[in-house]
N, C-alpha and C positions, 0 to 999 in steps of 0.2 A: 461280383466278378462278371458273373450273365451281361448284366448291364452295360459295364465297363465294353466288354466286347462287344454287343451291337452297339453302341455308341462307336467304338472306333470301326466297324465295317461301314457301320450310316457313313461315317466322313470321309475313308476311302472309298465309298459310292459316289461323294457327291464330288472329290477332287478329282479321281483319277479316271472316273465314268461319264460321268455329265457335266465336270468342270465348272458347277455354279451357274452354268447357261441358259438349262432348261426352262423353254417357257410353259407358262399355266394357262391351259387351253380350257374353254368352255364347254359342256358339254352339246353345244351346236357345231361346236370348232372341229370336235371329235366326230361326232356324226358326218361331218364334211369330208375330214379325211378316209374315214372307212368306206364314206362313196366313189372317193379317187383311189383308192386302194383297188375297190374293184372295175373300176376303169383299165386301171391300170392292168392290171389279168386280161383283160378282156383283149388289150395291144398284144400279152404278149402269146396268147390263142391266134389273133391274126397273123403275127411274126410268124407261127411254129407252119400257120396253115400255110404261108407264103412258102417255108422253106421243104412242106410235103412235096406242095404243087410244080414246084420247080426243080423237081427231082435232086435235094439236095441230100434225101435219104438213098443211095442206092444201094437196096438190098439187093436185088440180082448179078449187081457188080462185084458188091461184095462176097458175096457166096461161089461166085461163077468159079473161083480160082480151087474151088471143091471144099469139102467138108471143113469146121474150125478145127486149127489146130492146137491150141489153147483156150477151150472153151470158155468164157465165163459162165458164173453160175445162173446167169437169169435163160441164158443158152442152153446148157446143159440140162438145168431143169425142163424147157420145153422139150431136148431129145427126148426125154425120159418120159412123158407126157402125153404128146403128139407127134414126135418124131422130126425130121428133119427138111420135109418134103414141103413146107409151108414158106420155106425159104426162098421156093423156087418163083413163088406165085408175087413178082413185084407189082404187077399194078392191082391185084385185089390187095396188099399190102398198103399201096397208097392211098388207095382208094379209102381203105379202112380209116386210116393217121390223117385225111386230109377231113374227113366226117366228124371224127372227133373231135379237131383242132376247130375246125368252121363251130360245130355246134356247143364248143366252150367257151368260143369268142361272143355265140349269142346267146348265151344261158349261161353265164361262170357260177352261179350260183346250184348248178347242178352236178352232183358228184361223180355222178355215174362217165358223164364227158370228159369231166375234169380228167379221171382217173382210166379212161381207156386214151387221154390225148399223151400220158405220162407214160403209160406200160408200153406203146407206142413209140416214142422216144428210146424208154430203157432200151427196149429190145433192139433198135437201132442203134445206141449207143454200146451194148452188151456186143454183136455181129461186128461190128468195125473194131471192137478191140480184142478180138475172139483169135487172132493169126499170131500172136505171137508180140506185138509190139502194142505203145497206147499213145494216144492221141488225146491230149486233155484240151481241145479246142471245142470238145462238147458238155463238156461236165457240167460246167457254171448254169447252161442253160439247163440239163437233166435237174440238178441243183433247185435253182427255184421253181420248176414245173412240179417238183416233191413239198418245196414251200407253199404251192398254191394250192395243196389238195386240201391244205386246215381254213380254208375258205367256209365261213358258212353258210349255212342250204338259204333257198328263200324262205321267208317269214311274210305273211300280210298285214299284222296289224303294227303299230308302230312301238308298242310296248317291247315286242320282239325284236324288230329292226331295232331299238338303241342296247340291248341284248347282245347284238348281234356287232358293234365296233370292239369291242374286246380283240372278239378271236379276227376280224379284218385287220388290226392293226399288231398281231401275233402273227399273222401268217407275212407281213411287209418286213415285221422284223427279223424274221426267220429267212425273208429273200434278201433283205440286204446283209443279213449276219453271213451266209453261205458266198453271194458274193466277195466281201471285203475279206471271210476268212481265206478263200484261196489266194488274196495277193500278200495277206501276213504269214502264209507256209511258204510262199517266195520268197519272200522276206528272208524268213530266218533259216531256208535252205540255203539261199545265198549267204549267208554269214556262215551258216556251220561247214561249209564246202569251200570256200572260200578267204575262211577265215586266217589263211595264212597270206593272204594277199589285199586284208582287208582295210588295211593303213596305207598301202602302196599308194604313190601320187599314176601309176601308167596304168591301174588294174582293169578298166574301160577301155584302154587302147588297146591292151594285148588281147581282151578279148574280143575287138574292132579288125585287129592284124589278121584275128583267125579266121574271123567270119568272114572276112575278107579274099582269104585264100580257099575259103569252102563255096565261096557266091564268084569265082572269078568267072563263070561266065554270066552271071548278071548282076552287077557289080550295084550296090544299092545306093538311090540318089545320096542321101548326110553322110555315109558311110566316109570318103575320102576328104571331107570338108573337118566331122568332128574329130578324123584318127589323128590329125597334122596338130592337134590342139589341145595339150593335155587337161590343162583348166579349166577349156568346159567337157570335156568326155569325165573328168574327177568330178565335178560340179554335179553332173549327171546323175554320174553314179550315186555318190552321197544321197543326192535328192529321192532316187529310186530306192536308197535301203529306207530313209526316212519315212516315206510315204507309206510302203510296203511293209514294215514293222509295226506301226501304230494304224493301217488303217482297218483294225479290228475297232477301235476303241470310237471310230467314225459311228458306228450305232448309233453308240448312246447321246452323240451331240449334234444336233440337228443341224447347228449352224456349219457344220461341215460337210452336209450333205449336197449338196450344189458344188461350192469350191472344189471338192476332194471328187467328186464326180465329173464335173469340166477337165479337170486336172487328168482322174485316172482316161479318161479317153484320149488328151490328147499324149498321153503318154503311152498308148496301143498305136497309134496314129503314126507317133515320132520312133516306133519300136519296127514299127513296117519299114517305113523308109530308112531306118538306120540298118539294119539286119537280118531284111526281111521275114520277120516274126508277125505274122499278124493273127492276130484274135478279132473279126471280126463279129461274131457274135458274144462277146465281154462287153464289147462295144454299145451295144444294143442294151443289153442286159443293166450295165452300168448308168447308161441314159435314161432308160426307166425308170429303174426302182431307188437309184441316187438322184438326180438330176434331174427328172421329174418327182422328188420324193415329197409324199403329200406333209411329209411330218415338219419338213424345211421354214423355216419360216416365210414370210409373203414377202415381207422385204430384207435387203439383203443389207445387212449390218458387217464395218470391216471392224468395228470395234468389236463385235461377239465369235465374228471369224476366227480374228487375231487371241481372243481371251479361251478356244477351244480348241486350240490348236498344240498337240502335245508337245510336253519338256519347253517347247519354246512360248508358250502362254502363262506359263509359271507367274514369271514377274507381273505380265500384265493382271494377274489375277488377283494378284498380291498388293497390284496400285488401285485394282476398282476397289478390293475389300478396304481399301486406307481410306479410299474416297467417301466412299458408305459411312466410314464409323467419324466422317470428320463433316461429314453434312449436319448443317445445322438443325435445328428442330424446325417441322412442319407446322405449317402457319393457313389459313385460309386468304390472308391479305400480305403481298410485299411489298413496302414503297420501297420506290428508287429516288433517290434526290439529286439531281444534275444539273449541269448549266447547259440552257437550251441556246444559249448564243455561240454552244460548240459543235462543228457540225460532225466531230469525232463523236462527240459523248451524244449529239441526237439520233444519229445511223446507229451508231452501236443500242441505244435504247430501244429502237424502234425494230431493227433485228434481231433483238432478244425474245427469247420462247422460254418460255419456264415448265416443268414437269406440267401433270396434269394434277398433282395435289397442292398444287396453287390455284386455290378458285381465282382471286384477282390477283393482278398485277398492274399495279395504279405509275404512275409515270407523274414526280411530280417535278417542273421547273424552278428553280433556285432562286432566276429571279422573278418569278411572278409573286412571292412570298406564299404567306396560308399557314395554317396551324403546323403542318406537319414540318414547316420551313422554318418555324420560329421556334418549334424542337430540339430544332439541329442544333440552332446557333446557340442553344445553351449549352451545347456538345463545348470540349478543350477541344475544337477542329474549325479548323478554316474552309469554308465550302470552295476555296478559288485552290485549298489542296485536292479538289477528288473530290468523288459523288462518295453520298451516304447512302445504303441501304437499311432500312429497319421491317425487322422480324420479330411479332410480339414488341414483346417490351425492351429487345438487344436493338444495338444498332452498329453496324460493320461499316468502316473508314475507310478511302483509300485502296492500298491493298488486300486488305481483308474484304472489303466490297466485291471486287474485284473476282474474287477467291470464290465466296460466297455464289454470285449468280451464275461463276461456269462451275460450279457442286449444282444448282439446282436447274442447270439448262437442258435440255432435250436432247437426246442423242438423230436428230433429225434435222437435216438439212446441213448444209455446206457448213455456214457461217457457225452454227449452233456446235458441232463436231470440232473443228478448229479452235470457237472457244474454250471447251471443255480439255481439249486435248493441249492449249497451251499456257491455260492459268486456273485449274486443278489442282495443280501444284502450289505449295505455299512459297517453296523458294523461286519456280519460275514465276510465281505474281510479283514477289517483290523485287525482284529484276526488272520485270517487266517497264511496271508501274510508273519509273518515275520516268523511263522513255516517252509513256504515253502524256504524261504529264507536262513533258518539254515540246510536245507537236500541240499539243491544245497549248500552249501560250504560245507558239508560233501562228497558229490560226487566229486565236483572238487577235495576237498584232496585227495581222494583215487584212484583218475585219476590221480592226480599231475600236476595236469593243475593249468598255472599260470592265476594270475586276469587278468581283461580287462585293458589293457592299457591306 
């Protein structure tokens, strides 16, 4: 029974978490990313320093209006402490947060900076929500500045340092977990609050009408363009709950790291200008540690985008798995047999890329004859029907040809992508096929090139 259950949590790991996507990185691979991991800290140390320096913290503004009247606890704990008199002191305050923030951005691997650039934060974010009302335009950033303090220390010798990508790539996880969980509690606050309006075709407009009537004196640019147009303010909406419900699960699949981070910014971007709502620092946040996220991969695949993309990658997941289990067996040598007097079937040859567990890929012409050629013709196949390919000791005809080298082509490059994507399939090959069939004896005619002998 034990068994049976981790066996079925393994495959709800691998379906509903990482979608089959995940790729198997090297242990040079990892070392790399735990270097951009802390790169990346190191940006967001100069960000925070940027936002000392330019008094974006103002504690003396904020205290000026007299003592908090809803303390928070990191507040209240300092009354109790030190008293309240520390409040008053804003530029030994900035002075303090702008020392930290500088000195984490050139040392992240020290804790002591890391952890007075954070308490610094807190406490600024603890005083601005201390009056009675909350402002969660700082949280995200509070959020992963607490994700950076499982950073670990510096190490010299190198035994250490590969020690040490573990906890770099646990504390990445943990910034981009706390990110994407605050847009899935939006998510699903919208739906639970909302929920009675949540089928409605106008439910983007009426709340476009109000924001409308709440902004009439600065009326926002998309605002009067999206309200007149209910199919895309629906369209919108939809797309907002989609993204914002599942992009918890953005974690665990790398291939949506970039996409779903281009996406979530410009959707703060298009959230400004529509209502004016803006979260400029998500922005940032989001850019970093998705968008520059080191775990993404280096090239950007729409095939693994599309295959990790919840509910709606299902099927495509379910057509790589068909593809996988209908690939022929692996071979070190593929001939292809063609007529090279077609200049369909020599481009298409010549364009073709095969996996990398094909050592060769031999190209042979139909009619220069040769062993592999007088193989064939003992085949029941007519070479002036279709090229032959042979793998091992099988040999694939036609459409099953056809079939065959877009299962064993590379998901890189144009032509390579297209192949696979439109004759993978058994029924679009043999559709396909005999089209292709009637442009190559249209070519040979107007070449005047006689059949295969």
């Amino acid at each position: 029974m034990s068994v049976r259950i981790r066996r079925n949590l393994r495959r709800v790991r691998t379906s509903i978490l990482s979608a089959g996507t995940t790729e198997h990185r090297t242990p040079a691979e990892l070392t790399r990313c735990a270097n951009n991991v802390v790169l990346l800290s190191r940006f967001y140390y100069v960000f925070l320093a940027y936002l000392v320096g330019t008094a974006h913290y103002p504690f003396g503004d904020a205290y000026s209006g007299g003592p908090p009247t809803a303390p928070l606890w990191p507040i209240r704990l300092a009354e109790q402490l030190v008293g309240t008199a520390w409040l008053r002191h804003e530029l030994a305050l900035m002075a303090a947060g702008l020392l930290f923030a500088l000195g984490a951005a050139a040392s992240p691997r020290i804790f002591v900076l890391r952890f007075g650039a954070f308490l610094h934060l807190m406490l600024h974010v603890a005083i601005l929500n201390s009056y009675g009302s909350i402002n969660h335009g700082v949280h995200v950033l509070l959020l992963v500045g607490f994700a950076l303090l499982f950073l670990p220390g510096r190490r010299s010798d190198r035994r250490h340092e590969r020690n040490n990508v573990r906890p770099c790539l646990v504390a990445l996880w943990m910034a981009q977990s706390v990110i994407l969980l605050s847009y899935t509690l939006s998510g699903i606050w919208k739906i639970w609050y909302g929920r009675l309006e949540l089928f409605a075709s106008d439910a983007l407009t009426r709340i476009l009408l109000d924001r409308l009537l709440a902004e009439a004196d600065e009326i926002p640019m998309l605002l009067p363009f999206v309200a007149q147009r209910d199919w895309l303010a629906q369209s919108m909406w939809w797309m907002t709950l989609y993204i914002e419900i599942f992009a918890m699960l953005v974690v665990f699949r790398p291939h949506l790291h970039r996409p779903i981070g281009a996406v979530l910014m410009l959707f703060h971007i298009t959230s400004d200008l529509l209502m004016n709502i803006s979260f400029s620092l998500n922005i940032v946040m989001v850019g970093l540690f998705l968008l520059l996220s080191p775990l993404a991969p280096s090239r950007f695949s729409l095939s693994g985008t599309v295959r990790s993309l919840p509910i709606v990658g299902i099927p495509f997941r379910a057509l790589t798995r068909r593809q996988q289990s209908q690939r022929p067996q692996q071979a070190s040598r593929v001939w292809l047999v063609y007529d090279g007097e077609c200049p369909m079937c020599s481009n298409y040859a010549q364009y073709l890329r095969l996996q990398q567990s094909v050592d060769e890929f031999v190209l042979v012409d139909a009619r220069g004859g040769g062993p592999i050629v007088d193989e064939v013709r003992r085949l029941p196949h007519d070479l002036n029907d279709g090229m032959v390919v042979k793998i091992g000791d099988r040999h694939y005809v036609g459409h099953e040809a056809l079939r065959v080298l877009a299962l064993l082509a590379t998901d890189r490059g144009a032509f390579n992508k297209f192949n696979r994507l439109a004759f993978s399939s058994p029924l679009a090959a043999r559709l396909t096929y005999p089209l292709m069939k009637a442009g190559r004896w249209v070519l040979l005619k107007l070449k005047g090139v006689e059949r295969i002998r």
